[in-house]
MIBA-295105 format. One record per residue (C-alpha): residue number from 1; chain; x, y, z. Coordinates in Angstrom, 2 decimals. Example, Ala and Ser with C-alpha at 12.3 -4.5 7.8 and 13.67 -1.06 7.14 Angstrom:
MIBA-295105
resi, chain, u, v, w
1, A, 12.30, -4.50, 7.80
2, A, 13.67, -1.06, 7.14
END
This chain:
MIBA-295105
resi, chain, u, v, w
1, A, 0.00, 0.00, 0.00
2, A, 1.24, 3.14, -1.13
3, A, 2.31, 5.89, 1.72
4, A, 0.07, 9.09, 2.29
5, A, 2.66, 10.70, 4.61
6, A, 2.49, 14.34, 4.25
7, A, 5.30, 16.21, 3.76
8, A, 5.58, 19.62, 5.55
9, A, 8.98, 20.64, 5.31
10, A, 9.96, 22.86, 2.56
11, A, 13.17, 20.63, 1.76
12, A, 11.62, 17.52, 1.74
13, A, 9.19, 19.28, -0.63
14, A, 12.03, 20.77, -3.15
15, A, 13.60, 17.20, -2.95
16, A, 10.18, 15.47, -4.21
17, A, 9.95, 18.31, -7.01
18, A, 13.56, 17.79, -8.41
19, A, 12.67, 14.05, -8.29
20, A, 9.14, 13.99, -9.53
21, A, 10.00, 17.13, -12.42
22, A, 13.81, 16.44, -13.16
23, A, 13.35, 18.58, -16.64
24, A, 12.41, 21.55, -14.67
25, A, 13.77, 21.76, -11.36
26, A, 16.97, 21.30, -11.19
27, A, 18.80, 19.40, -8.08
28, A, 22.26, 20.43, -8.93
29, A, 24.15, 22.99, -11.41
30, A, 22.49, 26.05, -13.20
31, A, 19.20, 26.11, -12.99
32, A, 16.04, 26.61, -15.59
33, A, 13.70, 30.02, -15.91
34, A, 10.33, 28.30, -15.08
35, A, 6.70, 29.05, -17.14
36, A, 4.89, 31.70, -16.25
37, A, 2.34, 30.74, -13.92
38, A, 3.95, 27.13, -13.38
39, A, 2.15, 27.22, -10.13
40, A, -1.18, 26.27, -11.70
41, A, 0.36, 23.56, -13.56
42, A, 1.61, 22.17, -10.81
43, A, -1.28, 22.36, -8.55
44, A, -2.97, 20.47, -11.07
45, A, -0.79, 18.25, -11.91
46, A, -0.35, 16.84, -7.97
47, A, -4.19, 17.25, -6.87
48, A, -4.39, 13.88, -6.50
49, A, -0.83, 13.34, -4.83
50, A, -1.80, 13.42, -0.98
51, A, 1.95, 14.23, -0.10
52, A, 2.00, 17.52, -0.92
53, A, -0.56, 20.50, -0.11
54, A, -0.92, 23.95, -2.37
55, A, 0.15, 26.16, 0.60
56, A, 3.48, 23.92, 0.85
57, A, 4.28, 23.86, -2.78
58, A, 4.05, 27.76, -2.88
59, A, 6.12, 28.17, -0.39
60, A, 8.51, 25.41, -1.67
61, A, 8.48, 26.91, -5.38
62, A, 8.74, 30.97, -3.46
63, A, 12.27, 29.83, -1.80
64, A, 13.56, 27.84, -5.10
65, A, 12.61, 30.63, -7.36
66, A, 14.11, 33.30, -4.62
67, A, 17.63, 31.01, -4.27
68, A, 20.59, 32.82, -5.92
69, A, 21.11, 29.95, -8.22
70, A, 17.86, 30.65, -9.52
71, A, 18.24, 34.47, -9.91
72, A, 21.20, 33.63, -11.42
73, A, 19.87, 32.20, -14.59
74, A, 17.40, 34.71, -15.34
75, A, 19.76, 36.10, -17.99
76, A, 19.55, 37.06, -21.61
77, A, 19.10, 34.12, -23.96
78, A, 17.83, 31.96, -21.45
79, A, 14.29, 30.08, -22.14
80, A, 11.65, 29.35, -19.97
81, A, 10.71, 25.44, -19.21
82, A, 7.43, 23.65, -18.41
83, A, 6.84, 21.07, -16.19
84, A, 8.11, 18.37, -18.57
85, A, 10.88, 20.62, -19.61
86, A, 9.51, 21.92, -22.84
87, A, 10.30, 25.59, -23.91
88, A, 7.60, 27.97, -23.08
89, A, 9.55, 31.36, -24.87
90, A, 12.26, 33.21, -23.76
91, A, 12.57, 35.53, -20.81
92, A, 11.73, 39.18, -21.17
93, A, 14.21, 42.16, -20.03
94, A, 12.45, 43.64, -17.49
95, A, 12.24, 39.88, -16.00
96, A, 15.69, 39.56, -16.32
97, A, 16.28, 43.23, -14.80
98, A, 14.62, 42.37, -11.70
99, A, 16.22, 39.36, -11.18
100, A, 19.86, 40.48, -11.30
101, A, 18.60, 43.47, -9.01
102, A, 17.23, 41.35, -6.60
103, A, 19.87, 39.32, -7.05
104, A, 22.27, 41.87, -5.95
105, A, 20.15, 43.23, -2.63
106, A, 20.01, 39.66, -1.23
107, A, 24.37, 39.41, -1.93
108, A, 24.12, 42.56, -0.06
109, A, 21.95, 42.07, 2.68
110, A, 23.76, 38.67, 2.65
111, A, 27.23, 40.24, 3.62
112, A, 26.45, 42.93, 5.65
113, A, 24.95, 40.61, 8.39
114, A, 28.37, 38.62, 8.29
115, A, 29.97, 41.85, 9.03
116, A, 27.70, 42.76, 11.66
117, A, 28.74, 39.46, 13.10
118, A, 31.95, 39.42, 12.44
119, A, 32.84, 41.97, 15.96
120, A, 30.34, 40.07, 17.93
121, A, 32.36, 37.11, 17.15
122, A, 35.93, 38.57, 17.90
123, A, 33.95, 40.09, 21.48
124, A, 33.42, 36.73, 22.60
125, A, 36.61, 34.85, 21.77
126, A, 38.84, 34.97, 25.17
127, A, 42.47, 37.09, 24.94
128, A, 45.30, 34.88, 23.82
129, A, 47.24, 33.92, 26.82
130, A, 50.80, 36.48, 26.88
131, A, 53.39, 33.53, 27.01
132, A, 55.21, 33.92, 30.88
133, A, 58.95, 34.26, 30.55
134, A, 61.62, 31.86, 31.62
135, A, 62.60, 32.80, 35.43
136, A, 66.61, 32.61, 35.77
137, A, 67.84, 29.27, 37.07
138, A, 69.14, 30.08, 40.55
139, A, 72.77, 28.66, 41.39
140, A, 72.76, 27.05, 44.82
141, A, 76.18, 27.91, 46.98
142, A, 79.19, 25.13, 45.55
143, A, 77.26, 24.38, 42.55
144, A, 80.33, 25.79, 40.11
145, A, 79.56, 23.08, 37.08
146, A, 76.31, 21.80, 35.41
147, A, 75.05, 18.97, 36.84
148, A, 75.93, 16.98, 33.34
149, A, 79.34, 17.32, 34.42
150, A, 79.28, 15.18, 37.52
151, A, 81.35, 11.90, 36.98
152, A, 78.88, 9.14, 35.38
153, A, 79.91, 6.60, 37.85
154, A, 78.86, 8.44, 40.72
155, A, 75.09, 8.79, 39.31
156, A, 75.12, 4.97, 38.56
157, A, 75.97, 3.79, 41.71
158, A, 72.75, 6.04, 43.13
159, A, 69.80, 4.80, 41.19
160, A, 66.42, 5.99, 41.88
161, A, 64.13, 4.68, 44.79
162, A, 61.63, 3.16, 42.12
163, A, 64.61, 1.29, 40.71
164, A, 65.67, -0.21, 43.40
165, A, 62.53, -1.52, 44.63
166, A, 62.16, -3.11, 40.90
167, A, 64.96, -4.83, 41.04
168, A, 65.07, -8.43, 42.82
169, A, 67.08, -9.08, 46.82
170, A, 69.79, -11.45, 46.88
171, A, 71.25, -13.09, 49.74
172, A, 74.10, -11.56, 51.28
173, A, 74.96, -14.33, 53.72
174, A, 77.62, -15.63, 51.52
175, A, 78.73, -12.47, 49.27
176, A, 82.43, -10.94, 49.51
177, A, 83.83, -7.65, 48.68
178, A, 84.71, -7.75, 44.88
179, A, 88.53, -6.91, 43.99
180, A, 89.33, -5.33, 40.96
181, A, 91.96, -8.28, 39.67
182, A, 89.30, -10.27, 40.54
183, A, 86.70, -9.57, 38.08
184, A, 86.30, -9.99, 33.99
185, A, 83.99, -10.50, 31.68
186, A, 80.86, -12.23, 31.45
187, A, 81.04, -12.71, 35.06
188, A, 78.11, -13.06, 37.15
189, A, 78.03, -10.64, 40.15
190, A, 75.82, -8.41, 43.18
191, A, 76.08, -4.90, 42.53
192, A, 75.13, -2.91, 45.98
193, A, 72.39, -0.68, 44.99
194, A, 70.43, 0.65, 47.83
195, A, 69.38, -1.70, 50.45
196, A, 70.18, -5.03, 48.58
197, A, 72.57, -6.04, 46.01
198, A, 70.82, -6.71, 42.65
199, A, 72.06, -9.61, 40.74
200, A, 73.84, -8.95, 37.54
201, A, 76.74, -9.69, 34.53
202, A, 79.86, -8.29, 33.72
203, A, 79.90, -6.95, 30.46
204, A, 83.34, -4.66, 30.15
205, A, 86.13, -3.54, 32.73
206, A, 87.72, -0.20, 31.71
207, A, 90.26, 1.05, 34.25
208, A, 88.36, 1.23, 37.85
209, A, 85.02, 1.33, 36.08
210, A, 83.27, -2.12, 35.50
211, A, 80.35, -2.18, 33.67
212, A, 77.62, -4.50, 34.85
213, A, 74.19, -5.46, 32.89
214, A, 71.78, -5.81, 35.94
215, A, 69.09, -8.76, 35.08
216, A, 66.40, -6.03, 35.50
217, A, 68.42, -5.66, 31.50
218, A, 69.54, -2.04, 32.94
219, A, 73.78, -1.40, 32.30
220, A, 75.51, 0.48, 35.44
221, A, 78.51, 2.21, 35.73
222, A, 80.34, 1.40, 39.03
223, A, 83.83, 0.86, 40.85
224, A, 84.64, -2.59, 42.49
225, A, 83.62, -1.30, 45.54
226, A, 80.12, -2.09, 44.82
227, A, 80.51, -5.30, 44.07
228, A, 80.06, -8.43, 45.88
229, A, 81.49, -12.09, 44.87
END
């Protein structure tokens, strides 16, 4: 059974006219001068079609005939279409003079309420925030050298708290202070970090510095008086 829902809103209405009357509306692109008094052939032509009312389509057909795009082709040369498309004669110049000057109010009209809004707009958006400038960095008393300049070994025999808690206890029953001569590579040592020593490999010996791969997979830096044998 065929639908009798009525439509009441004026795009739903243009939508059914460029469907229903491709020839003479047009959906898309420049659009077509319509017939003089197209109104009554339309009326007539959808008094049976329930969808529609003659108070909707005249408002429907005021707003497309009103549209720039319509105005727009109301120009010299251009010829008037029925329903079906057919040409009904061409457009006269005092049509096509009040087209073009209506034309040219709505553009108008059309850009001087953007400027009017165009302040009210600015009024409301908040003040960019004046970036705050860099405060000197303070020297504390004895603190001669950047802090990058510190020996290495010193900051990896002091990890951080969270470090140390990561990494697993070992017993230190048994464990003896580490010599120097007494170490190499690939040897498996305790490196005293913190509380406990932390379980780890010798990876390279350079001078007092031995370099130990913790099994946490974090390398230290220390001297053989962190270690434990």
């Amino acid at each position: 059974m065929e639908s009798t829902e009525k439509l009441t809103d004026t795009n739903a209405i243009l939508a059914y006219l460029y469907e229903t009357f491709p020839l003479c509306f047009i959906a898309e692109g420049e659009a077509k001068p319509l017939k003089i008094g197209l109104f009554q052939d339309l009326a007539e032509r959808l008094a049976d079609d329930s969808k529609v009312s003659k108070t909707q389509l005249r408002v429907a057909l005021r707003r497309y005939t009103s549209s720039w795009r319509y105005l727009k082709c109301i120009k010299e040369g251009a010829v008037r279409v029925d329903l079906d498309g057919n040409p009904c004669g061409e457009l006269e110049q005092e049509h096509i003079d009040h087209a073009q000057a209506t034309l040219k109010e709505s553009q108008e009209k059309a850009k001087a309420k953007r400027a009017e809004r165009a302040p009210k707009a600015e009024a409301t958006d908040k003040p960019a925030r004046k970036p705050q400038a860099k405060r000197p960095r303070q020297e504390r008393p004895g603190q001669d050298r950047p802090r990058q300049d510190r020996p290495r070994q010193e900051r990896a025999a002091k990890p951080s708290q969270a470090e140390t808690k990561a990494k697993p206890a070992v017993d230190v029953s048994n464990l003896v202070q580490a010599k120097l001569a007494d170490l190499k590579p690939k040897q498996r040592v305790n490196v005293k970090l913190g509380m406990s020593p932390v379980a780890g490999t010798v990876v390279d010996i350079n001078k007092e510095d031995v370099h130990v791969q913790l099994d946490s997979g974090l390398t230290v830096k220390v001297r053989a008086d962190y270690i434990l044998l």
